[in-house]
C-alpha positions in Angstrom: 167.7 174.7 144.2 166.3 176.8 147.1 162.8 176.3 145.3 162.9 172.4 145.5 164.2 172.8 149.2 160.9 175.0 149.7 158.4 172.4 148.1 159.9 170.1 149.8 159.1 171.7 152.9 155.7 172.5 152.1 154.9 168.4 151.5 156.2 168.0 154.9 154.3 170.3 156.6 151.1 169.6 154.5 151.3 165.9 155.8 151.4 166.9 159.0 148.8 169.2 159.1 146.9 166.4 157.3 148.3 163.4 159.2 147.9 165.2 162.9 145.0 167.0 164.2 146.1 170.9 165.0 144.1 173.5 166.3 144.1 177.3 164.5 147.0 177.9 166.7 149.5 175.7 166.4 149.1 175.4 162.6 150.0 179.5 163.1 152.9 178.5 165.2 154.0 176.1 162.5 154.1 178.4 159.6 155.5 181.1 161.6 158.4 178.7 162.4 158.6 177.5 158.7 159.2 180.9 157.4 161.6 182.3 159.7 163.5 179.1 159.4 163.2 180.1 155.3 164.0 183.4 156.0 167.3 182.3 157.9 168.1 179.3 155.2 167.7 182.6 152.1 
């Protein structure tokens, strides 16, 4: 189940890096925060 939880997240982060222009940086920022909040979820 965690799997479907982490597509899921991936969609929503995909559409906003592709709905929402982001610089380098805070794309980083964003998958930083994705993964620790993963890490915490695990």
């Amino acid at each position: 189940m965690s799997l479907l939880w982490l597509l899921v997240i991936l969609l929503i982060v995909l559409a906003l890096v592709g709905g929402v222009a982001v610089n380098n940086w805070l794309f980083a920022v964003l998958i930083l925060a994705l993964v620790l909040a993963l890490a915490g979820y695990l």
